[in-house]
Backbone as a printed PyTorch tensor [residue, N CA C, xyz], in Angstrom:
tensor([[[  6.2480,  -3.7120, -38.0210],
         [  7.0110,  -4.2540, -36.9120],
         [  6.0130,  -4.7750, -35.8840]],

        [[  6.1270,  -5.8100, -35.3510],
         [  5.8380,  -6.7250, -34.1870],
         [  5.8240,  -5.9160, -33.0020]],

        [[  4.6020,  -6.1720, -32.5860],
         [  5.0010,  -5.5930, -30.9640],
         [  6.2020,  -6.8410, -30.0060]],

        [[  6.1400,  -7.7110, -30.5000],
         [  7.3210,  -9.0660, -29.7550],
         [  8.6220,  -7.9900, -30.1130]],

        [[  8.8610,  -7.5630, -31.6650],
         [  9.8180,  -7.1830, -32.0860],
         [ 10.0290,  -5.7290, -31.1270]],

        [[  8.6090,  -4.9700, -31.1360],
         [  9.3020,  -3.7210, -30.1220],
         [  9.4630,  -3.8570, -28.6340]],

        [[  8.6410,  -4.6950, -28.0390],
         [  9.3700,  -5.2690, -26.4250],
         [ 10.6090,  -5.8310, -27.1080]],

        [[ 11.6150,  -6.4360, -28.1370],
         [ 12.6700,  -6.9830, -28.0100],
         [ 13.6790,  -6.1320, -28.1650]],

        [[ 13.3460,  -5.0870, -28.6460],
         [ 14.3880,  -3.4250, -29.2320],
         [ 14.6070,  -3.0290, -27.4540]],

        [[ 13.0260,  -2.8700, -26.9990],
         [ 13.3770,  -2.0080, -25.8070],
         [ 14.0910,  -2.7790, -24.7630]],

        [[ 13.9200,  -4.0450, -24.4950],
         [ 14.9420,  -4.5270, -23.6640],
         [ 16.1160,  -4.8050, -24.0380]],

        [[ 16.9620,  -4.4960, -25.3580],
         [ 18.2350,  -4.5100, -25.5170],
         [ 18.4320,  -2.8910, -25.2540]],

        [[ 17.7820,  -1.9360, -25.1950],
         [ 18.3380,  -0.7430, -25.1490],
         [ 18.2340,  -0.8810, -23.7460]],

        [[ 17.5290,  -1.5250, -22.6720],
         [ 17.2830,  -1.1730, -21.6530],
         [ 18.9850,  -1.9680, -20.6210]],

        [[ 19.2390,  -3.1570, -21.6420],
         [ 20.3110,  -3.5800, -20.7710],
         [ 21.0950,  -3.0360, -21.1460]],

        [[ 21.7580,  -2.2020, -22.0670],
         [ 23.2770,  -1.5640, -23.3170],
         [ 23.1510,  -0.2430, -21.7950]],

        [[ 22.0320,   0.0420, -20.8820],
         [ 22.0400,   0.9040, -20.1540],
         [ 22.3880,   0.5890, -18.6800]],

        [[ 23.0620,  -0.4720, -18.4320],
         [ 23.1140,  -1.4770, -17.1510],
         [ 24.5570,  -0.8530, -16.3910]],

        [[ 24.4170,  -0.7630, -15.5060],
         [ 25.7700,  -0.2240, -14.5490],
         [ 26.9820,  -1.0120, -14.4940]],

        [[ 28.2670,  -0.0060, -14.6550],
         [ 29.3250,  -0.6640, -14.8290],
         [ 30.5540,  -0.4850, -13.4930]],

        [[ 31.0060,  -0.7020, -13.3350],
         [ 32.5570,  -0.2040, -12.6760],
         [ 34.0150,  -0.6600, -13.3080]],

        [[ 34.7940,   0.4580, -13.1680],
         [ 35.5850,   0.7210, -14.1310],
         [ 36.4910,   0.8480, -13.0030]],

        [[ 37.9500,   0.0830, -13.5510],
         [ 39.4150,   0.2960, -12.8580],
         [ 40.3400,   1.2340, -14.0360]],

        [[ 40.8180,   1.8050, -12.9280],
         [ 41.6910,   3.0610, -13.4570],
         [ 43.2320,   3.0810, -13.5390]],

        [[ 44.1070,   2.7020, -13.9190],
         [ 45.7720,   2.3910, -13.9710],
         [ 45.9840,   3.7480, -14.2530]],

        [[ 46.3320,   5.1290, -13.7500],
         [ 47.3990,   6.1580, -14.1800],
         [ 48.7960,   6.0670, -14.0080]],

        [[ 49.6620,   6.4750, -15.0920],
         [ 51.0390,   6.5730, -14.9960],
         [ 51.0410,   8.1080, -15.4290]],

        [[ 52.2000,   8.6570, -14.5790],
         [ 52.5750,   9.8600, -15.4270],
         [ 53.4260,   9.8590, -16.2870]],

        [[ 53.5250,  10.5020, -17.2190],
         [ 54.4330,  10.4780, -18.4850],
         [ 55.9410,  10.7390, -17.8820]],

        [[ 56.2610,  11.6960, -17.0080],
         [ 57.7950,  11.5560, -16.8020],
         [ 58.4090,  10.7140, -15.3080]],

        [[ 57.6270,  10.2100, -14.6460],
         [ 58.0010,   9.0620, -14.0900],
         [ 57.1860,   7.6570, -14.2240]],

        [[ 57.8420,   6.6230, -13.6030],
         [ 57.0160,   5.3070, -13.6180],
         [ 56.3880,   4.4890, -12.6230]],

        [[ 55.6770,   5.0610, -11.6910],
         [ 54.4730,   4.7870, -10.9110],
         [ 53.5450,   5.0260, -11.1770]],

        [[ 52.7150,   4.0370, -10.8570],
         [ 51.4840,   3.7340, -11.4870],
         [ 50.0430,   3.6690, -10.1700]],

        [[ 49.8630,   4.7570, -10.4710],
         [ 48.1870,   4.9550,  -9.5530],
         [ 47.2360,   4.7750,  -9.7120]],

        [[ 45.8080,   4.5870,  -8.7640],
         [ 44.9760,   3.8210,  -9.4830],
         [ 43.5850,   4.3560,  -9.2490]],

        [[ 42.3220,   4.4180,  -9.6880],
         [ 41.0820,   4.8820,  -9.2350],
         [ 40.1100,   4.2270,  -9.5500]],

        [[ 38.4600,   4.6250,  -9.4480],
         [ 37.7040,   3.7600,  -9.4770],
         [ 36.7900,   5.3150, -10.4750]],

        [[ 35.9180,   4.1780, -11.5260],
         [ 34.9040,   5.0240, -12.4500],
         [ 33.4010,   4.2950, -12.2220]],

        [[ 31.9510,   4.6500, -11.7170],
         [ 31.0770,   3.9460, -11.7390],
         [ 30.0230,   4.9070, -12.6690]],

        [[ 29.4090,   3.8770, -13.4710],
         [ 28.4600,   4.6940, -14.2380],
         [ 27.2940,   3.5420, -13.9840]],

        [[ 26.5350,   4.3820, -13.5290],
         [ 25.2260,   4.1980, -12.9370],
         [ 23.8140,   4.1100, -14.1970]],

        [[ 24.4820,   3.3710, -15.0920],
         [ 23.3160,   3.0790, -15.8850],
         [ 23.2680,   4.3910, -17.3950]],

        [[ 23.5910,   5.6730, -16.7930],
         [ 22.8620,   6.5180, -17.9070],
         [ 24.2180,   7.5750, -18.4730]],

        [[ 25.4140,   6.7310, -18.4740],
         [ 26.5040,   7.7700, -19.0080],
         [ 27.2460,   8.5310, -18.3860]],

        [[ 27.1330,   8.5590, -16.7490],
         [ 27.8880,   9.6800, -16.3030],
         [ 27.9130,   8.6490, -15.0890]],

        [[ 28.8170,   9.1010, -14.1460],
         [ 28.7670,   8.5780, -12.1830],
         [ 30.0870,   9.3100, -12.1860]],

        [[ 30.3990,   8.8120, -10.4620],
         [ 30.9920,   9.2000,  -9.5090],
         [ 32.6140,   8.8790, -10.1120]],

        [[ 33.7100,   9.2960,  -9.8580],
         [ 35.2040,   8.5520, -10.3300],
         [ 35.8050,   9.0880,  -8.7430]],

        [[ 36.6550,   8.2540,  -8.5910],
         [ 37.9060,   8.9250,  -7.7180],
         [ 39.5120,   8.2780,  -8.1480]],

        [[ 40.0830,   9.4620,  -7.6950],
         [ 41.2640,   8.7750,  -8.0040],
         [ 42.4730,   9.0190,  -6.8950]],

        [[ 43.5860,   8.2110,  -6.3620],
         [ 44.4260,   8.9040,  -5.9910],
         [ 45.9450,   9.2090,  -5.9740]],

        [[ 46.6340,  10.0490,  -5.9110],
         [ 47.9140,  10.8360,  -6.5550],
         [ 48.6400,  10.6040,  -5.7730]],

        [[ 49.7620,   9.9280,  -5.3520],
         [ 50.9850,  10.5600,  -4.0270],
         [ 50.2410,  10.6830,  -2.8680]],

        [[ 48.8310,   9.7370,  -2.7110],
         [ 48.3600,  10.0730,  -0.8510],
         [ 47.2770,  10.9810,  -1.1640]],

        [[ 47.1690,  11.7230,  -2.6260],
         [ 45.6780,  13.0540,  -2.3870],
         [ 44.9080,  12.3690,  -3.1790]],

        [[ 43.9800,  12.3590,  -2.3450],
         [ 42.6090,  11.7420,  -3.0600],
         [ 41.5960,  12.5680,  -3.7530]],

        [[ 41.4700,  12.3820,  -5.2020],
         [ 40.6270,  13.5380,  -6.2460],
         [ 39.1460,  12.8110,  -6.1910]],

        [[ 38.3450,  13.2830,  -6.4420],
         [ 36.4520,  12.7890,  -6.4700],
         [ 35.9650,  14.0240,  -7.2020]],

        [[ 35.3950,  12.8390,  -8.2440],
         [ 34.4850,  13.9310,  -8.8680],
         [ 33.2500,  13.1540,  -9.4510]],

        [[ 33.1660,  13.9090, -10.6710],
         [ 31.5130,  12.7680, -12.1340],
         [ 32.4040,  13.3070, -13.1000]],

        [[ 32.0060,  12.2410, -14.0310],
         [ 32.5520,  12.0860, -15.5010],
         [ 31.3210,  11.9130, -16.0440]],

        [[ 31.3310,  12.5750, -17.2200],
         [ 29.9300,  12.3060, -18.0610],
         [ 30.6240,  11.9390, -19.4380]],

        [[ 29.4260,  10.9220, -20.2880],
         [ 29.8630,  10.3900, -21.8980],
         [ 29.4610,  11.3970, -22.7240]],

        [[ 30.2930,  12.3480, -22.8020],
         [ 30.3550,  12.8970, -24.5180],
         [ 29.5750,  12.8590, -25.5240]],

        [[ 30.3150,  11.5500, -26.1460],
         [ 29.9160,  10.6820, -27.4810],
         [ 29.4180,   9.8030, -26.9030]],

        [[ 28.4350,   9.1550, -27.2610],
         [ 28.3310,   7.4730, -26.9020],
         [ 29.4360,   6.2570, -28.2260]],

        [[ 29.4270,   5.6840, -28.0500],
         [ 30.3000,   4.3170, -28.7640],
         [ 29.0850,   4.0130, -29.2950]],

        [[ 28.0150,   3.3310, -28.8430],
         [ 27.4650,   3.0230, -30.2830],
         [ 25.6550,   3.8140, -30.3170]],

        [[ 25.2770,   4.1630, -31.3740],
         [ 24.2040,   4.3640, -31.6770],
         [ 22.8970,   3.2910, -32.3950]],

        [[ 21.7640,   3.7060, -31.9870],
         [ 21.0740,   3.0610, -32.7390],
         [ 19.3320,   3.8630, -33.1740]],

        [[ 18.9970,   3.2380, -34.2040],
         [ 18.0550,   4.0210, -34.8920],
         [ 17.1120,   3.3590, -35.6470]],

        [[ 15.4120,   3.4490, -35.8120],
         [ 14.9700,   2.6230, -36.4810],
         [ 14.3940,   3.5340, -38.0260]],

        [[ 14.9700,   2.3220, -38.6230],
         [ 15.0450,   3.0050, -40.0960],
         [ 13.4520,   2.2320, -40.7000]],

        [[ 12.6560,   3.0530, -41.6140],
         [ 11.5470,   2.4080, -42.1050],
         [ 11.7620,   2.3530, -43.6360]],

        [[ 10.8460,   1.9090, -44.0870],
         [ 10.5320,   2.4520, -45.7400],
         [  8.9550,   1.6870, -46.2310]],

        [[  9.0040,   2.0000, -47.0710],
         [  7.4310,   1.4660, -47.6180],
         [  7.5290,   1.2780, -49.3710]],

        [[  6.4620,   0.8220, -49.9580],
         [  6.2510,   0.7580, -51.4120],
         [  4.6540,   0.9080, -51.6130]],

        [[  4.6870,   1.5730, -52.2740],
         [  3.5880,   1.9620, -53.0210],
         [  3.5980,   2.5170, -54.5570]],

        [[  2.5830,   3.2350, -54.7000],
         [  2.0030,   3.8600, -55.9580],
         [  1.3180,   4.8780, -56.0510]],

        [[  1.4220,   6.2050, -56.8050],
         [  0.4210,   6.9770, -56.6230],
         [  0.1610,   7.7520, -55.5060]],

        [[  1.6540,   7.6020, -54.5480],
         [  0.7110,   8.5360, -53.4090],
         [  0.7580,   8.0350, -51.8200]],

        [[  0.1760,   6.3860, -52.2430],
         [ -0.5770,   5.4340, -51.0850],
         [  0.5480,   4.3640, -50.7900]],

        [[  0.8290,   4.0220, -49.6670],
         [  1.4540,   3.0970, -49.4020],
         [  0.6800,   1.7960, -49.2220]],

        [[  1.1250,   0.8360, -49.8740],
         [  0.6530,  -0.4140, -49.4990],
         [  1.2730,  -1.5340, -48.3750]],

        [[  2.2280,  -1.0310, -47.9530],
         [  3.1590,  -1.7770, -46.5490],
         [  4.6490,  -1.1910, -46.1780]],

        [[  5.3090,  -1.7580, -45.6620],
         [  6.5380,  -1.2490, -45.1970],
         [  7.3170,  -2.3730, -44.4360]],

        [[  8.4510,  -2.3700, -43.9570],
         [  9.3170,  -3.0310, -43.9370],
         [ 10.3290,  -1.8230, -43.0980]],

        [[ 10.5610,  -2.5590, -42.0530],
         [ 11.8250,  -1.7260, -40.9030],
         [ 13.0330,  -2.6860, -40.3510]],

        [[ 13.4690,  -2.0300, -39.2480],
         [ 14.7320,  -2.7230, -38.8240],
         [ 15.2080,  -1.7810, -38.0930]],

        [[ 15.7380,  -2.4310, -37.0380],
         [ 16.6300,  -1.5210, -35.5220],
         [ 18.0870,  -1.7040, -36.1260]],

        [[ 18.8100,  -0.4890, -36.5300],
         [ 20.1760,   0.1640, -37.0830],
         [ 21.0220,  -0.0870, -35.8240]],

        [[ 22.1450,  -0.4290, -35.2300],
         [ 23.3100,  -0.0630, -34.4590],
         [ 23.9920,   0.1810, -35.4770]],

        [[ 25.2900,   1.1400, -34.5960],
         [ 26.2470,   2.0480, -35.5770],
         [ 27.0670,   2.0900, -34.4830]],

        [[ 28.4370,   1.3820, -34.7970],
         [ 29.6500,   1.5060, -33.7830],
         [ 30.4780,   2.8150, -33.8820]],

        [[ 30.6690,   3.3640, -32.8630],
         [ 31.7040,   4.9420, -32.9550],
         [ 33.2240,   3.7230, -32.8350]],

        [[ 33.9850,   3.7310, -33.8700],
         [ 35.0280,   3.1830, -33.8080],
         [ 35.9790,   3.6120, -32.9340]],

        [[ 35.9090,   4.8460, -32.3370],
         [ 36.8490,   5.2670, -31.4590],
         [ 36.2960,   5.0360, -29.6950]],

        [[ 34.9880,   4.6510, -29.7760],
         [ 34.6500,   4.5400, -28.3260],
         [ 33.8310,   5.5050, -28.1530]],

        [[ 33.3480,   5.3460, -26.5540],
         [ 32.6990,   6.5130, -26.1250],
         [ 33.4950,   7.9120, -25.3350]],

        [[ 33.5090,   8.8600, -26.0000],
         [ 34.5890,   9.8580, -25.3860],
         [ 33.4870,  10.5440, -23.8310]],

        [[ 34.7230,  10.5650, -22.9810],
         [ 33.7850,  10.9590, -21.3100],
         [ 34.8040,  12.4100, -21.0000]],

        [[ 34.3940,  12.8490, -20.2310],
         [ 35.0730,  13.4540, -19.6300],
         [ 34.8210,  13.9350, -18.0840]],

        [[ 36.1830,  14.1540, -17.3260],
         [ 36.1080,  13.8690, -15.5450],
         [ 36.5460,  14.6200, -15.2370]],

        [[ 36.0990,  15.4980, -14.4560],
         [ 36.1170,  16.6880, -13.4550],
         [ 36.2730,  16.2500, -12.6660]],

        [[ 37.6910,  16.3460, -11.2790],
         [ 37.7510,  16.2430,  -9.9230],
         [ 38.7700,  16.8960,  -9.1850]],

        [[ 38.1950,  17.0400,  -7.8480],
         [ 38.7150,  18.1680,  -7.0580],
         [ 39.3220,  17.0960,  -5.7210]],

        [[ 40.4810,  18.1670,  -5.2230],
         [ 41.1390,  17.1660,  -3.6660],
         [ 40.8370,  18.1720,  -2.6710]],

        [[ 40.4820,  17.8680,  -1.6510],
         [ 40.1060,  18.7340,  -0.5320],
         [ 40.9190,  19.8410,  -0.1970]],

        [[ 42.4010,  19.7610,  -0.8900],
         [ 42.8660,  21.1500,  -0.5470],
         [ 42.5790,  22.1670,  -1.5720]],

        [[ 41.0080,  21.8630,  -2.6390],
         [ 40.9470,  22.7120,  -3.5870],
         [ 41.8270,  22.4740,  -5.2980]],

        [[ 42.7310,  21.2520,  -5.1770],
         [ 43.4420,  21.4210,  -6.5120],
         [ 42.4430,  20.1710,  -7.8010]],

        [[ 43.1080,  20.5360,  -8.5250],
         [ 42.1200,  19.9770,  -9.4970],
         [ 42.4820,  18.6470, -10.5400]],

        [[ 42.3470,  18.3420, -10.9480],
         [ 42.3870,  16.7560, -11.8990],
         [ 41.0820,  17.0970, -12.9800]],

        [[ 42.0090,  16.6460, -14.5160],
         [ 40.7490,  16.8860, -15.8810],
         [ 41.1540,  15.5230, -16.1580]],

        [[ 40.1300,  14.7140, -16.5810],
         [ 40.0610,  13.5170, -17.5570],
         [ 39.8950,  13.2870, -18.7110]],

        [[ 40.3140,  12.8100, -19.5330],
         [ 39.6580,  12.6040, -20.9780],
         [ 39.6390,  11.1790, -21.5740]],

        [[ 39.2870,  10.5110, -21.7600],
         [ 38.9840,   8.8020, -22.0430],
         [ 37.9290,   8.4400, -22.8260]],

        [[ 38.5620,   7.3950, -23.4190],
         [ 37.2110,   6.9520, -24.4540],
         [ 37.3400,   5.3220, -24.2360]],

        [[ 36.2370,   4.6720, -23.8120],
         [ 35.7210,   3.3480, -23.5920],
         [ 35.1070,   2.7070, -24.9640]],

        [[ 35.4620,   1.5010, -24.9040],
         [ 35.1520,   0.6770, -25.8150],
         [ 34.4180,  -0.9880, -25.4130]],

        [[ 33.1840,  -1.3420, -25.1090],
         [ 33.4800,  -2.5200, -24.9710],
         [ 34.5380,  -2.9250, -23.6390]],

        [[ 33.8400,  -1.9440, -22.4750],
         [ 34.4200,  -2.0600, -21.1790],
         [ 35.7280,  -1.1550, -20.9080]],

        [[ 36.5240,  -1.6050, -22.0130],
         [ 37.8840,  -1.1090, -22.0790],
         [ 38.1380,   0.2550, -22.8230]],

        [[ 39.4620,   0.6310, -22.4570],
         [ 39.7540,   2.2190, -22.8650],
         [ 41.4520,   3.3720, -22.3060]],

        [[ 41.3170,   3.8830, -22.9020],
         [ 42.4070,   4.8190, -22.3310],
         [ 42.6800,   6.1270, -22.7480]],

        [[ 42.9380,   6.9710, -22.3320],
         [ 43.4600,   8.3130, -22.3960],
         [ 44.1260,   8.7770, -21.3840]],

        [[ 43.8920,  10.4610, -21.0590],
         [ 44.9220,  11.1570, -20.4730],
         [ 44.0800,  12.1430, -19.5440]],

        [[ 44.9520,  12.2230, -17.8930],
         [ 44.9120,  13.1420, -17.3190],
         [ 45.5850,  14.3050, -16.8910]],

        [[ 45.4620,  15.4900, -16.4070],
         [ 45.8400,  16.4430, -16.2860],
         [ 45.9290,  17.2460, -15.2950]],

        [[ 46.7630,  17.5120, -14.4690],
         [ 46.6990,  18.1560, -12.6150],
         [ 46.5600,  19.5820, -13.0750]],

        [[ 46.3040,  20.2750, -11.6760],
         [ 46.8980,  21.8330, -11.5020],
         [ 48.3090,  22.1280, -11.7140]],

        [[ 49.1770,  21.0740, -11.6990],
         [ 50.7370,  21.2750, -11.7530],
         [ 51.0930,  21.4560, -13.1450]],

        [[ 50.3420,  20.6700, -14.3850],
         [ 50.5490,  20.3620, -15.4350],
         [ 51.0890,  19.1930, -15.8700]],

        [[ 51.0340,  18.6360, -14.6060],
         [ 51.5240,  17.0610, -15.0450],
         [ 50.6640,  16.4640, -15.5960]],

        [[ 50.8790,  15.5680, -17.3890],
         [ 49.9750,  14.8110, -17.5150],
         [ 50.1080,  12.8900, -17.4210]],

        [[ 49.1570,  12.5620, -17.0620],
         [ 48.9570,  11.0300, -17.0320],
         [ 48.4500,  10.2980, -18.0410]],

        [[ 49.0240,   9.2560, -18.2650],
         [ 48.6400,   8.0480, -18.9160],
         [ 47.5680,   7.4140, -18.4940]],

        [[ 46.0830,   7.1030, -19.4860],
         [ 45.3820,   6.4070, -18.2760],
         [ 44.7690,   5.2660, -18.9560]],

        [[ 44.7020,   3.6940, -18.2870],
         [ 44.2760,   2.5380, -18.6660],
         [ 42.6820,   2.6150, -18.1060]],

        [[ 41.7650,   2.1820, -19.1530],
         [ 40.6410,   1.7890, -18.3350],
         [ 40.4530,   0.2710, -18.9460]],

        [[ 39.3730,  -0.3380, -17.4980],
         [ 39.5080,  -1.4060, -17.6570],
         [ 38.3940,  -2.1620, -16.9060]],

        [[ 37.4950,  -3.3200, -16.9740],
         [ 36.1470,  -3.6670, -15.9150],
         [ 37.1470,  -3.6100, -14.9360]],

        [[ 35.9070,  -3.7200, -13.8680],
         [ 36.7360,  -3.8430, -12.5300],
         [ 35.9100,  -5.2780, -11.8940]]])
């Protein structure tokens, strides 16, 4: 492998690591209003989220789980006897077909609590949240 080729690996891993912001659509499952929050991930898989409920405002961090896609450099060689006479590589990506699974911890100043669970794809995504009451939500993610 090329050193051109390994400065070109490291600056695609370096941008796949670039900061995002994320819009949040919650609905709850037994009524139909729709609330909304904000998700920022600051480059390395996790940031700040808030969201808010009926007027209470939740804040917390969400961190990525799983990541959505992986990557890996695979080698090999040929030889004889023992000794290698060269080799031949290549930078692997591997898509998680389901996304990257996160999960969000947040609290409202009177102490009550909000769980997240979401998996992003290519900006986009959705799953479900969960109060102290037991109410759960529907949740859209989406760029912002």
């Amino acid at each position: 492998m090329t050193r051109a080729t390994l400065v070109a690996a490291a600056a695609a891993l370096a941008l796949a690591g670039c900061a995002a912001s994320y819009q949040l659509s919650l609905m709850p499952q037994d009524r139909g209003v729709i609330y909304h929050g904000i998700a920022e991930d600051r480059g390395g898989g996790e940031g700040p989220i808030s969201i808010t409920l009926d007027g209470k405002a939740y804040a917390g961090t969400w961190v990525q789980s799983t990541p959505a896609r992986a990557s890996a450099f695979v080698s090999g060689g040929w030889g004889g006897w023992g000794w290698r006479h060269g080799g031949v590589g290549a930078i692997v990506n591997v898509d998680n077909p389901e996304g990257a699974l996160s999960k969000a911890l947040l609290t409202a100043p009177d102490g009550s609590g909000l769980r997240c669970d979401f998996r992003i794809d290519r900006g986009m995504g959705a799953g479900l949240c969960r109060d102290d009451r037991g109410t759960t939500y529907d949740v859209q993610v989406r760029p912002r």
